[in-house]
C-alpha positions as CSV (number, residue, x, y, z in Angstrom):
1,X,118.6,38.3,-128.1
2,X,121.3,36.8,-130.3
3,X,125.1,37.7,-130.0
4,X,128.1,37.3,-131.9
5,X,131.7,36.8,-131.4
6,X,134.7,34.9,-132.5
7,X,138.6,33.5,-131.6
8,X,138.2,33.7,-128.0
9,X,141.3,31.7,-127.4
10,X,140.1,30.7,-124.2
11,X,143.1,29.3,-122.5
12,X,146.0,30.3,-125.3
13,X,149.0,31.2,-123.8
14,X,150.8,32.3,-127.1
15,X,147.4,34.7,-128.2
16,X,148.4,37.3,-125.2
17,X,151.9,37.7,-127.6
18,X,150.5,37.5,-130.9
19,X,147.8,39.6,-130.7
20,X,149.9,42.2,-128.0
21,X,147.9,45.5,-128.6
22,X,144.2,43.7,-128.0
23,X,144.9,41.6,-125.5
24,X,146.3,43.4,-123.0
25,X,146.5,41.3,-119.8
26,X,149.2,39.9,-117.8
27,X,148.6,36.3,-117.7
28,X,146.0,33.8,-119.6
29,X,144.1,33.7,-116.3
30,X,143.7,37.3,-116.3
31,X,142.1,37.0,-119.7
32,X,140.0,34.3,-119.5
33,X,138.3,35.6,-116.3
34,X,137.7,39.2,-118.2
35,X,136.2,37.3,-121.5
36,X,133.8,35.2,-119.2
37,X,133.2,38.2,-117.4
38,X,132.5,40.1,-120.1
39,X,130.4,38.0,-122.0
40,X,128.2,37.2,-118.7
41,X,127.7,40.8,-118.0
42,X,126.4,41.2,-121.5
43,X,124.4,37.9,-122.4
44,X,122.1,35.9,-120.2
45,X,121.0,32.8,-120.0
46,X,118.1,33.9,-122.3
47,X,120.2,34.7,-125.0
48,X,122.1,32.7,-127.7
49,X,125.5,33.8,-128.7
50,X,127.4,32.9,-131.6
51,X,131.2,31.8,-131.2
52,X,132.7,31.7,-134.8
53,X,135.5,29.1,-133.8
54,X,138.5,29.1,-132.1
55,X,136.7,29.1,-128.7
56,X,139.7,27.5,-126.8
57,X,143.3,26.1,-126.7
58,X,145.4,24.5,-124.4
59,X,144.8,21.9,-122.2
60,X,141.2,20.8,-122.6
61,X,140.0,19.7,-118.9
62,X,140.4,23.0,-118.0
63,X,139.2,25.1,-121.1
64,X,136.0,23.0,-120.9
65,X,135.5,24.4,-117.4
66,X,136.1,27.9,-118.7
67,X,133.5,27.3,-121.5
68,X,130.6,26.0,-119.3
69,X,130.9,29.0,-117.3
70,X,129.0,31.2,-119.6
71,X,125.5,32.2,-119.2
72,X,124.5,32.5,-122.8
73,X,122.9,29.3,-125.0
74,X,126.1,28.8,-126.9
75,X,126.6,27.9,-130.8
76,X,129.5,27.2,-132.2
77,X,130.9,27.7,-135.7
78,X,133.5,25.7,-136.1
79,X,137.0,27.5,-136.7
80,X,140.6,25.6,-137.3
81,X,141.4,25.4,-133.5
82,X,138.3,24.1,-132.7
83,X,139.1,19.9,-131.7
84,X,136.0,19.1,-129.7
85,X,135.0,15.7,-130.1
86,X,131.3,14.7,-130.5
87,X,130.2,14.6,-126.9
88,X,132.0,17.5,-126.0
89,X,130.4,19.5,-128.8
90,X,126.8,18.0,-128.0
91,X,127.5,18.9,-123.9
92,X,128.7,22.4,-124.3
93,X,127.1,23.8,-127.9
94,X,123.0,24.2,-128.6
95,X,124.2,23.6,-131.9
96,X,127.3,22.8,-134.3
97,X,128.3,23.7,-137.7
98,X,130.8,24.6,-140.2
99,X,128.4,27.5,-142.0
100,X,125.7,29.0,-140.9
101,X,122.5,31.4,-141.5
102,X,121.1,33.3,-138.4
103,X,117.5,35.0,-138.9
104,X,115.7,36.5,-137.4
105,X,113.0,39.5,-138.1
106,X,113.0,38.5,-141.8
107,X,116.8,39.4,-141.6
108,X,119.8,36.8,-142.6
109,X,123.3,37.0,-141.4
110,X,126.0,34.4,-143.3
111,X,128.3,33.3,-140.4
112,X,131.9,31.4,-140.9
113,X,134.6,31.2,-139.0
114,X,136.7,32.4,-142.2
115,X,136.4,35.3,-144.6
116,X,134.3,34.7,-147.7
117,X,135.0,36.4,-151.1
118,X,131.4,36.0,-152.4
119,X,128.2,34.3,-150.3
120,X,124.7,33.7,-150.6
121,X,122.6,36.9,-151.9
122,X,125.9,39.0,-151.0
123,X,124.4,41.5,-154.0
124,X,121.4,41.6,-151.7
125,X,122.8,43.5,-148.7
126,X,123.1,39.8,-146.9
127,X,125.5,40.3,-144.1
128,X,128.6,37.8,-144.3
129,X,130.0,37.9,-139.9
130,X,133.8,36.1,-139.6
131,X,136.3,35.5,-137.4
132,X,139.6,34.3,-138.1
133,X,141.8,37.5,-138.9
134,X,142.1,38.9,-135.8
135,X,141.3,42.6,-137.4
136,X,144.2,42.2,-139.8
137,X,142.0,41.2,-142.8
138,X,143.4,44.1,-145.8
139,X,140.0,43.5,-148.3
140,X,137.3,45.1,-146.9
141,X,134.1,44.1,-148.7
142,X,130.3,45.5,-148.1
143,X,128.7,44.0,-145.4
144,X,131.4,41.5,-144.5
145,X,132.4,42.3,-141.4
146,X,135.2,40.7,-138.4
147,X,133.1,40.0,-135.7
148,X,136.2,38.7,-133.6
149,X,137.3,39.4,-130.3
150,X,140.7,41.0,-131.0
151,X,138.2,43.8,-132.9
152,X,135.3,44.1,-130.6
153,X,136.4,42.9,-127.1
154,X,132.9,41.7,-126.7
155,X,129.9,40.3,-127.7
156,X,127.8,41.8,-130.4
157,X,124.2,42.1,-130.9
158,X,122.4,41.3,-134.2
159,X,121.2,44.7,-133.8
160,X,124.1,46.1,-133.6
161,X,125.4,44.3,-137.2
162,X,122.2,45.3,-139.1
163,X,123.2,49.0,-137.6
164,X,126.2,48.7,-139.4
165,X,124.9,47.7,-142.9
166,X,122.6,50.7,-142.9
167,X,126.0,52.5,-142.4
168,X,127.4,51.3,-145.3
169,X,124.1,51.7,-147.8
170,X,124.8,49.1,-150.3
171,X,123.5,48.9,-153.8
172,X,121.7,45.8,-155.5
173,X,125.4,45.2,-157.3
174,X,127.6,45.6,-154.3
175,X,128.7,48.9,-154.6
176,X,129.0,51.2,-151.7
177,X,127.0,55.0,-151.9
């Protein structure tokens, strides 16, 4: 199956203050084991799951660690905090980029770490996934939706997402019935 997610923050002391009422743990190491957790319990090994960016701050020896301990075939779209350097991408990510279509089942999902105003065959019912807000994104557009962890608090499946554009039942010109 393929999963989504986005701004873990693996490892980023000041996240457990700015983002307060999502992340409600005591200490960084508190969070990080319930995100690995989490994300274990739902993906396996079998499964490829889509980080859009900021996987991880802080000290890298150790956030490295914390990434390799996930079960899922990992992808990463790259996001602003993300500073891996080539070997580090190619050791811990099936693939890399900045922009990405997932399909699958004749279905097409537009992934970015950040929001985008208008994307490919948007007037389509094309599904655009970002990170990057934390939930606090005020435009909401059809099927653009914050797949990020400070919204979800886990993984989602592409099932799920193509669950939520029939929820919304958009027209050929963007318009939501």
């Amino acid at each position: 199956m393929i999963y989504f997610t986005s701004d873990l923050h693996l490892n980023h002391v000041n996240i457990l203050r700015y983002q307060a009422h999502t992340r409600l743990h005591s200490t960084i190491e508190e969070m990080n084991i319930d995100i690995i957790e989490k994300i274990n319990i739902i993906c396996s090994e079998k499964d490829d799951l889509y980080i859009l960016g900021d996987v991880l701050m802080g000290p890298r020896n150790k956030g490295l660690y914390l990434i390799q301990q996930l079960k899922p075939k990992l992808h990463l779209i790259r996001g602003n905090h993300d500073t891996f350097n080539h070997e580090q991408e190619s050791e811990l990510f099936e693939t890399v980029h900045d922009y990405k279509v997932v399909k699958e089942n004749k279905h097409s999902i537009v992934c970015s770490h950040y929001p985008i105003e208008e994307w490919d065959k948007a007037h389509y019912g094309i599904i655009h996934l970002y990170g990057h807000c934390h939930g606090n994104l005020k435009r909401k557009l059809p099927n653009r939706f914050d797949i990020g962890w400070d919204v979800h608090a886990r993984p989602v499946s592409f099932e799920e997402v193509m669950t939520w554009k029939e929820l919304e039942k958009v027209t050929h010109h963007g318009e939501t019935v």
